[in-house]
N, C-alpha and C positions, 0 to 999 in steps of 0.2 A: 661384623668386625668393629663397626662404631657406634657409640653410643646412638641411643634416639632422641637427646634431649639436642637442643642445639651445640653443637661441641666449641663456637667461639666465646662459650660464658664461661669455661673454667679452661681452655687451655691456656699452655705453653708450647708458644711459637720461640723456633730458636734462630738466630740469623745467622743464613750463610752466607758470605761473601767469598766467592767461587776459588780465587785466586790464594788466597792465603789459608781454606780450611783444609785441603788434605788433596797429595796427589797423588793417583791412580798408576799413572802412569810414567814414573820417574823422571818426568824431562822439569822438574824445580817447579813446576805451576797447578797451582790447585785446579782440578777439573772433575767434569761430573762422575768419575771413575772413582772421583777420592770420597764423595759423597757417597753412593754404592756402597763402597768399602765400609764406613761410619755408621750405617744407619743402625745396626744390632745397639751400638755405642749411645745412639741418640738415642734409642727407646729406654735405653739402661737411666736413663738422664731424667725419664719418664716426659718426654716432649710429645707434644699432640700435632705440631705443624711445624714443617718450615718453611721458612721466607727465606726465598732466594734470591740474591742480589741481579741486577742484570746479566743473564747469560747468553743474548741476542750478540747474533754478529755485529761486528763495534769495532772504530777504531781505534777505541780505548783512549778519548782524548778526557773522559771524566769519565774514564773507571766502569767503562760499559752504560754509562745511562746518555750515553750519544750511539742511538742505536741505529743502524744500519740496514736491517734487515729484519722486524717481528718476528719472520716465521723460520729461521734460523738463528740453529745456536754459532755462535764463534768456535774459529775451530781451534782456536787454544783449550777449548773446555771439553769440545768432543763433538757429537754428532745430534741429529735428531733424534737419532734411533736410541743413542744413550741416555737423551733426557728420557725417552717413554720408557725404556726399561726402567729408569730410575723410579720415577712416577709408582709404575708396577711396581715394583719391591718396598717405593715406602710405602705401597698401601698395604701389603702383604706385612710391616711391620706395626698398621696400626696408625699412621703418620701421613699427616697430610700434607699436599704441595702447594706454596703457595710463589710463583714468580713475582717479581715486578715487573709493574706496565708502568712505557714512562711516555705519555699522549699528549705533554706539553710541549715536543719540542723532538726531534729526532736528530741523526748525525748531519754534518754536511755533506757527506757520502752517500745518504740514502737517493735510492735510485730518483723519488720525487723529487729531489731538490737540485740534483744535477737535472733534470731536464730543464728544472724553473731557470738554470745558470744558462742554458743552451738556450731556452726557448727567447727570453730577454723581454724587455719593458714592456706592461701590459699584457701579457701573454696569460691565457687560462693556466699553463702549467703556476706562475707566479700568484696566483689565486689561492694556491693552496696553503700558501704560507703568507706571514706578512711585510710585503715589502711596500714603500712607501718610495717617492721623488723629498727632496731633503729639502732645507730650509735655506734661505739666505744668499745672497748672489750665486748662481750657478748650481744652486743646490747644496751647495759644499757641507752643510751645518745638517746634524740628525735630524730627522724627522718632527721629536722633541726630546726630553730631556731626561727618560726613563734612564736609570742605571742597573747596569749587568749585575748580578749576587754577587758576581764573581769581581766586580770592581770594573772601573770604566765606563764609558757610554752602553746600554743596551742596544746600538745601531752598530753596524758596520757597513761602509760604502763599496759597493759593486766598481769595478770599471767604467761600467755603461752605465753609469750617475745611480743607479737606483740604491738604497737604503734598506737593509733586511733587517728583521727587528731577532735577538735575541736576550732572553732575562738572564740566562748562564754563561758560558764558554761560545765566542762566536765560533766554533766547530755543533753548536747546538741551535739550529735556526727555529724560533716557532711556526709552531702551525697555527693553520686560522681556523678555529673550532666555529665559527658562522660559516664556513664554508660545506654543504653538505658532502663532497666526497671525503673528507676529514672524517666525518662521523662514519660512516658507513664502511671504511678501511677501518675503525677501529673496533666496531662493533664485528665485523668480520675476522679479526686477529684474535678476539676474543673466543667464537666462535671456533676457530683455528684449535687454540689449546684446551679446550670447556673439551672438544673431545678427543683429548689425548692424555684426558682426566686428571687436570687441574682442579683445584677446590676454591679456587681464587685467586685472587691479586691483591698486590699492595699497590697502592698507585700513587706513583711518585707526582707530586707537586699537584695534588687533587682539585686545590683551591686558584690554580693560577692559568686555566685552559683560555676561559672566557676574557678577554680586552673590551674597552671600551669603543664604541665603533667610529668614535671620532678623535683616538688616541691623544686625549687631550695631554698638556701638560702634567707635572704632579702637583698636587696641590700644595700651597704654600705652605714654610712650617709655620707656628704658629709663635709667635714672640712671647718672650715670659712676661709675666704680668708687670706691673709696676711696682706691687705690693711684694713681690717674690718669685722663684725661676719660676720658669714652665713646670708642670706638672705633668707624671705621665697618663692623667686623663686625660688635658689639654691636647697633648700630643695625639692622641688616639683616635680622638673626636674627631679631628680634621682626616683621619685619613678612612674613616665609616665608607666613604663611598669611590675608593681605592680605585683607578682607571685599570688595573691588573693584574689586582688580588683579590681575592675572596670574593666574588662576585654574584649574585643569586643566581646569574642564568647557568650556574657549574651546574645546578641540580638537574635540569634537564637532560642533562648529556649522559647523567648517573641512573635518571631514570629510566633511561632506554637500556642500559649496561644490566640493569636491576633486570628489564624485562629478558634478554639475553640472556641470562645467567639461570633463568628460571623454565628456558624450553631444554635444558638438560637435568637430568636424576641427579639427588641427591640435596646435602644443603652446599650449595654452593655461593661464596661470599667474598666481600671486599672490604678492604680496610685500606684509610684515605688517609695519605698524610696531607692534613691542612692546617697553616696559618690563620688565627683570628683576631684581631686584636677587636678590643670591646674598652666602655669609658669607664665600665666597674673593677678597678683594679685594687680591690681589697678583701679574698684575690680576684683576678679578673676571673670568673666564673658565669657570665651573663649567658644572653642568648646567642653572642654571637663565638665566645669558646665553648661555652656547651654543644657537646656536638648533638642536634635533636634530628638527623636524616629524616627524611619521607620515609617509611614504611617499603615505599618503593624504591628507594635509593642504595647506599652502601649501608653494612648490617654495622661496621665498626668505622670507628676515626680517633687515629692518632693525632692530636691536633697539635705539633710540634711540640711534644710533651715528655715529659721523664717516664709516663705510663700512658699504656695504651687501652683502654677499652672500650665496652661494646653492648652499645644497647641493642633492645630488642630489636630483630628484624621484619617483626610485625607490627609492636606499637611504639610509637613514638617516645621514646624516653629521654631525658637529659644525662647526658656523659659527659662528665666536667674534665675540662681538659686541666694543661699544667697539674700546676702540684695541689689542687686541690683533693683530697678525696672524694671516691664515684661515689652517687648514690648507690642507695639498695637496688641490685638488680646487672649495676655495672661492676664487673669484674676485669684486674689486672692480668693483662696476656704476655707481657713483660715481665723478665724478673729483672732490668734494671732501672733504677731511680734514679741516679746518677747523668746519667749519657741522655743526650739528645739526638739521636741520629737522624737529622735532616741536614737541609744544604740551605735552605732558609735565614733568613737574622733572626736569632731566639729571642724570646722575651725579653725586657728586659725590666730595670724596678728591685730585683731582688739580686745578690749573689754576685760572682765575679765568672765570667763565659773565656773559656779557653779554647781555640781551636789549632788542630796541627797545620803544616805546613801545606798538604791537599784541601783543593776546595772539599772533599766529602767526606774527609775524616770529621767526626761528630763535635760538636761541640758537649765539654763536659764542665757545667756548673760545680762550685764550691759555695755553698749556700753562707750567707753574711750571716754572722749576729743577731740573732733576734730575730729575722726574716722566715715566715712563711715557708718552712721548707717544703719537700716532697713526702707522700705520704710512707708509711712504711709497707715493703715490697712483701 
């Protein structure tokens, strides 16, 4: 039914976001019935894959990516059994499934983190996430001085004095990726759907698992010269060794995912949305937005970009993220230039960034004057 060549070099992946694509079952809410319904639709579209937005049980405090349950779908959308029929039918059209796995951060409802809430200060359940004693007489002041995407402190304070660290929505608490049962519930979730024949994942916020283990401060900004403002090298420079972005040790955790993915048939793959900021910004295309994975790593990375592609998942190649065009070799899986769909702060340097009134509606660029646009789709 599928090609033999690797199929992420020339497809199109289409995104669905569950709730507003199509409903199955008449009660106003998109669900996996409506997807069913569409797939003859998507093939007519000639789509190779779809990415599926969060359909995990969720209390839908961000749109499903505050998930509550990995191995359940929410039952606004349907059932388990609906996703695997679904699965089955789109492979029967030729179409492949691709979820989101979102491994930064889970709901406050997920069962782990209500025990962490029960078990209280010190406790192995609180291990598994990051919670911290605060700063400043009685503890009263964050941890330190990390702020949420979402605006505000990334701390929020417990009754019982302790400190939980979150980057998004505090209904989103991190996890603590140096903690081993972290890995191993994730590599088992994956395993979970790899056989209910999934082709992959998209994996929300790829670059942001790993923290620093001494959660230092953020580094300071950097003052404009005397000669002239700040520069958006200047600025970037200083943030290279980012206490909770883009971190080297993310690749270990991918190359276990890598190994995982490969004790099942088939070509099975991941595509990583990551942030990078690098000091060559003309355009920034260095090593560190080039996406160059391990061999053994993810096959693709979206690296907060207008297009998405995908180097080889045997050798090492550079995939220029933003708007530069891919090398030979890296192809667009996107058909849009426009949208950025991350939940991240986008680039910035070029264009003017609009976003809706939800934290995860996309940010969409209007490229300036003369500036560097996106390549053509």
């Amino acid at each position: 039914m599928f090609p033999t060549t690797p199929w992420w070099r020339s497809a199109v992946i289409y995104q669905v976001y569950i709730r507003s694509f199509a409903d199955g079952n008449g009660d106003g809410v998109g669900d996996i019935a409506g997807i069913r319904s569409r797939l003859p639709y998507l093939k007519s579209l000639g789509v190779d894959a779809i990415w599926i937005n969060p359909w995990y049980k969720s209390p839908m405090a961000d749109h499903g990516y505050d998930v509550a349950d990995f191995r359940s779908i929410d039952p606004r959308f349907g059932t388990l059994a609906d996703a695997e029929q679904l699965i089955t039918e789109a492979h029967e059209h030729g179409i492949r499934v691709i979820p989101d796995i979102v491994p930064n951060h889970t709901s406050d409802q997920h069962a782990w983190f209500q025990a962490a809430l029960a078990a209280g200060p010190g406790s192995p359940e609180r291990e598994r996430y990051v919670f911290r004693p605060g700063r400043g007489p009685d503890g009263t002041e964050p941890p330190n001085d990390w702020v949420s995407c979402f605006g505000g402190p990334a701390w929020t304070r417990l009754p019982d004095g302790d400190w939980y660290l979150h980057l998004f929505a505090p209904q989103q608490p991190d996890l603590n990726w140096q903690h081993p049962e972290v890995r191993s519930e994730f590599e088992s979730i994956l395993r979970f759907w790899f056989s209910r024949g999934v082709d992959g994942f998209r994996i929300d916020v790829a670059h942001g698992l790993i923290k620093h283990p001494e959660l230092p401060d953020l580094p300071p900004r950097a003052e404009p010269a005397v000669t002239g403002p700040l520069t958006r090298r200047d600025e970037i420079r200083q943030h290279l060794d980012h206490p909770h972005w883009d971190r080297d040790e993310v690749h270990e955790i991918y190359r276990a995912w890598r190994k995982v993915a490969d004790e099942f048939p088939g070509d099975r793959s991941f595509v990583a949305e990551a942030w990078a900021d690098t000091p060559n910004d003309s355009p920034p295309t260095s090593a560190r937005t080039a996406c160059t994975p391990p061999s053994t790593s993810t096959s693709s990375c979206a690296a907060g970009t207008p297009r998405t592609c995908a180097p080889s998942s045997t050798t090492p190649s550079p995939c220029s993220a933003r708007w530069a065009p891919p090398p030979p070799g890296c192809c667009p899986t996107t058909t849009s230039c426009a949208t950025q769909a991350a939940t991240a702060v986008p680039p910035r340097g070029v264009g003017s960034p609009t976003r809706g009134t939800s934290p995860t509606v996309p940010w969409t660029w209007t490229w300036a004057p003369g500036a560097p646009g996106p390549p053509p789709c």
